[in-house]
Steps between C-alpha positions, in 0.01 A plus 500: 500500500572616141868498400516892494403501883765279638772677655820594272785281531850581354581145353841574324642606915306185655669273221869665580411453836396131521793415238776630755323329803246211406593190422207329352391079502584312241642780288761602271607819692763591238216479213203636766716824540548533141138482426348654817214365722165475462362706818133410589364751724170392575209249485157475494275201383668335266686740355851691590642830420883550393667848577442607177150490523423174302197283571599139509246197565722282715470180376714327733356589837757696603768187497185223567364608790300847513156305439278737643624742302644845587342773739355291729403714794381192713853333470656857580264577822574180621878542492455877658309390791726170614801775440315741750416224773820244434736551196726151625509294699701149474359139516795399730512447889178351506320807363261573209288792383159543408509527132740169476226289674264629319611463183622129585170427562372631214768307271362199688182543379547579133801233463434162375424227683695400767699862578458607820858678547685737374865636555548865356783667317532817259514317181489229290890468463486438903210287504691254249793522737273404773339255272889328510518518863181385577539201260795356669468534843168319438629250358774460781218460767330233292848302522610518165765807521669352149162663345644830378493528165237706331423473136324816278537601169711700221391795430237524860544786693503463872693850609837622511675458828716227528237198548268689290746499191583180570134356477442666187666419178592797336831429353632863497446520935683196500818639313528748730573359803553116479195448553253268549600415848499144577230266543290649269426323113334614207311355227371641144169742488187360373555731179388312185624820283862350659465137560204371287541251274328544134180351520466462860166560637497787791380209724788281410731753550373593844558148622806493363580850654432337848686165467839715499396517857506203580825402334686768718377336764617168424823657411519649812351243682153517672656513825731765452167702326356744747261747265391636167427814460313700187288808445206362366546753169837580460529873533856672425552230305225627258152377608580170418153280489584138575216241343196435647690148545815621684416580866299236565748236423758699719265455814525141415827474459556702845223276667685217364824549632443679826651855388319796628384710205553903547205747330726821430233785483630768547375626129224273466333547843178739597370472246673489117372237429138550618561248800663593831782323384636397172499100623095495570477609097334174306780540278770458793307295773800386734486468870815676655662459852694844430347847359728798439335788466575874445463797255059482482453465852512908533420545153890613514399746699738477752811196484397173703535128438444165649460153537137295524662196685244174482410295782718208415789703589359774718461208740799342501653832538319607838487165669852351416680839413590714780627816425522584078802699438393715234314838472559864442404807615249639345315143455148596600538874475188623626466794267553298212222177621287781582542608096454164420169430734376811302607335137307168567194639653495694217512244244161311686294792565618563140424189377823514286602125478146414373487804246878414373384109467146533337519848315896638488703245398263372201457819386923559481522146344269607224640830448886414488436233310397723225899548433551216421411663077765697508832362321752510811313327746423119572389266783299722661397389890334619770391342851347714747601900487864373301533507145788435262603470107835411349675757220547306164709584224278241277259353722384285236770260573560632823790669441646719776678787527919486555534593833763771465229698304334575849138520285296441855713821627443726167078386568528618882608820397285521260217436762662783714511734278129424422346481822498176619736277739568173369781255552786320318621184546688402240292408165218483751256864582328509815231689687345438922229763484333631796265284609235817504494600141191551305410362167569846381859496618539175398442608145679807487836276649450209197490857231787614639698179521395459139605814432887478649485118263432773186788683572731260611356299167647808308778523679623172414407564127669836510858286662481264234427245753194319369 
C-alpha cells in the first residue's frame, strides 16, 4: 500500500494525546513531550509506516523480535481462530490447552539437546525471574541451599522487573531502585574496545574475558556459586561480539566448578543468528541447563516468553520437587502458543534458519561492512542477522566521542529522518534486521545508514565538533 492510500491520521492530536496519558519505557517523558512521538501506524514486510506517511525500513525488528516480518496473515489467522474456539485458558488446577502442548512439543523438538520442558511466561523479563527461581530451589533439592548466588555481566541485559534488573548490569536500572538484589554478581563484558589491552590478540583477550569468571567464583566461593548467566551476543548492551575464544572457556569454567550456565535468548533465539538458538552458533558452542526465551518466538507478534529447562534440572524438579511455587496467569496462553506454533512452522516450511545461515547473514556481513570507509565509523561486526560499528571522532587512534555530545543519538535521528530504524548505544550503532529481507532491502538499509553517517558527518563539521 502506497503512502497516499493509508488512512489519514492527525499526528499533532495523537502526540497531545499520548503526552497527557502515556508514559513510555525507558524514556525521558519531560524531553519526549517536548519533541513529540514517533507514531508508527502500520507494517508490512520489513518496512513500517509513521502517521505522517513516511516509509521506514525497520532495521531493528520491531525491538528484536518481529523476524518474520510484518503482515503475516498466517500468524494473524492463527491468533483469530484460537480467539474464536478458546481466547484463555490458565495452566493451573491441573489444566492445559491445546496450543500450550503443542507448542511445548514443538520447542522440544527444535531446542538443543537435552530440552524436553518448558515453563511459559509473557516475556523475557519474567522468564529471567523464573530463571532466579528455578535456579535456587534446584539447588536446594540437590542439598546445597547456600548455592544462590548468580553471576552475569555489566552492561547484559536480562529484563527489567526486579530479578530481571538485577541480572543485568546496566548501571542506570540499578540507580534507580537499589538494585541488584542480592545474590546476584557481575563481572566485566568481553568488550576489547573497553578492556583490551594494546597489542592483545582477540584470542588472548577472549580468554582473558572468561577467566574474570572464574575469579568471581573463587571470590565468592564455588559453593556459594549457583549460575552464570549471558546472552550469547550482548544485545541492549550494543551487539557486543565476544571472541571466538570466550564462550568456550566459560563452559569450562562452569563444567569445572559445578555452576549451571544460563543461555539468555530471548534476542538471539529462532533464529538471529541462523541457528535455533544463539548457543548452537560455531562461534558460541555452549551447552546450557537454562534457555530464556521470548520476543522471536511470535515474530513479536503477540507478547510471550519462557524458559527451555534441561534435563539435569527438569528431573530433579519433578521427582524430588513437589509442588513449584511460581507461575502466572497467562503462562501458556493458548492464543498466544497458538501464534507461536504458527511462527515456528513457519520458519521450517520456510526454510528461514537455513536461508539466514547460508545466504542472509553473509550477504549483511559483506554489505555493512562496506561502512567501515566512511570517516565516523570503526570496528565493524556482525554475527548472524546483528550488526554493529562504533562512532569515532578520529578513528585513526581510536578516539571516541565525549559522551555528553550524544553523537550515537544525533546518527539515530538522522536514520529516522531518512528512512531507516537503527539503534544507539552509546558510541556504538546498531541494527537486528528481519530475518526475511532480501538482498535488495539489504542494500537499500546499508545506503541509507550511510546516508544518516553523511549528515550526521556534516553535522558535526557544521557544530565545530570534529
Amino acid at each position: 500500500m502506497p503512502s497516499s492510500d493509508l488512512p489519514r491520521f492527525d499526528t499533532a492530536t495523537l502526540r497531545a494525546q499520548d503526552a497527557a496519558h502515556h508514559l513510555h519505557p525507558f524514556t525521558d517523558t519531560q524531553s519526549l513531550n517536548a519533541s513529540g512521538t514517533r507514531i508508527i501506524v502500520r507494517g508490512e514486510g520489513v518496512r513500517i509506516w509513521d502517521s505522517d506517511g513516511n516509509e521506514i525500513i525497520d532495521g531493528m525488528s520491531g525491538l528484536w523480535c518481529v523476524n518474520l516480518g510484518y503482515g503475516r496473515q498466517d500468524l494473524v489467522d492463527a491468533a483469530t481462530r484460537q480467539m474464536q474456539t478458546l481466547p484463555f485458558y490458565n495452566a493451573f488446577f491441573k489444566t492445559t490447552t491445546v496450543p500450550a502442548i503443542a507448542l511445548a512439543t514443538l520447542l522440544s523438538e527444535i531446542a538443543p539437546p537435552g530440552f524436553q520442558h518448558v515453563f511459559f511466561t509473557n516475556s523475557g523479563s519474567e522468564g529471567n525471574d523464573t530463571i532466579i527461581r528455578l535456579v535456587r530451589r534446584y539447588w536446594d533439592l540437590m542439598g546445597q541451599p547456600r548455592r544462590k548466588t548468580i553471576i552475569s555481566r555489566r552492561n547484559a541485559y536480562h529484563g527489567s522487573t526486579l530479578g530481571g534488573a538485577s541480572l543485568g548490569g546496566m548501571s542506570g536500572m540499578h540507580a534507580q531502585g537499589d538494585l541488584p538484589i542480592p545474590g546476584i554478581a557481575h563481572i566485566d563484558q568481553p568488550y576489547q574496545l573497553q578492556h583490551g589491552h594494546a597489542g592483545e590478540s582477540t584470542e588472548h583477550f577472549g580468554l582473558r574475558a572468561a577467566s574474570w569468571l572464574e575469579a568471581k567464583i573463587r571470590e565468592i566461593g564455588p559453593e556459594n556459586v549457583a549460575a552464570f548467566i549471558g546472552e550469547p551476543v550482548q544485545g541492549a548492551g550494543g551487539v557486543i561480539i565476544p571472541p571466538a575464544s570466550y564462550w568456550p572457556e566459560v563452559q569450562r569454567i562452569c563444567d569445572h566448578y559445578g555452576i549451571l550456565l544460563i543461555s539468555d535468548e530471548v534476542i538471539c533465539g529462532f533464529g538471529r543468528l541462523g541457528h535455533w538458538f544463539g548457543c548452537q552458533h560455531p562461534h558460541i558452542g555452549t551447552r546450557p541447563d537454562l534457555i530464556t526465551f521470548a520476543k522471536g518466538v511470535t515474530s513479536g507478534y503477540l507478547p510471550l516468553g519462557g524458559v527451555l529447562v534441561g534435563e539435569r534440572i527438569a528431573k530433579v524438579l519433578i521427582e524430588r520437587g513437589g509442588e513449584f511455587q511460581h507461575g502466572f496467569t497467562y503462562s501458556g496462553h493458548p492464543t498466544c502458543c497458538a501464534v507461536a506454533v504458527a511462527n515456528v512452522r513457519a520458519m521450517r516450511s520456510e526454510g528461514v534458519i537455513e536461508r539466514v545461515a547460508q545466504d542472509l547473514a553473509p550477504y549483511l556481513a559483506t554489505a555493512f561492512g562496506t561502512l567501515a570507509d566512511h570517516p565516523l565509523v570503526g570496528d565493524v561486526q556482525s554475527l548472524g542477522m546483528v550488526a554493529g560499528l562504533v562512532l569515532y571522532k578520529d578513528k585513526a587512534s581510536r578516539t571516541l566521542f565525549d559522551a555528553e555530545l550524544g553523537v550515537g543519538y544525533r546518527c539515530r535521528d538522522h536514520c529516522f529522518q531518512n528512512g531507516v530504524v537503527m539503534r544507539a548505544v552509546e558510541e556504538r550503532m546498531i541494527i537486528a534486521p528481519p530475518l526475511v529481507m532480501t538482498h535488495q532491502d539489504i542494500d537499500e538499509m546499508v545506503r541509507r545508514i550511510r546516508r544518516s553517517l553523511d549528515d550526521t558527518l556534516a553535522g558535526l563539521r557544521a557544530d565545530g565538533l570534529i
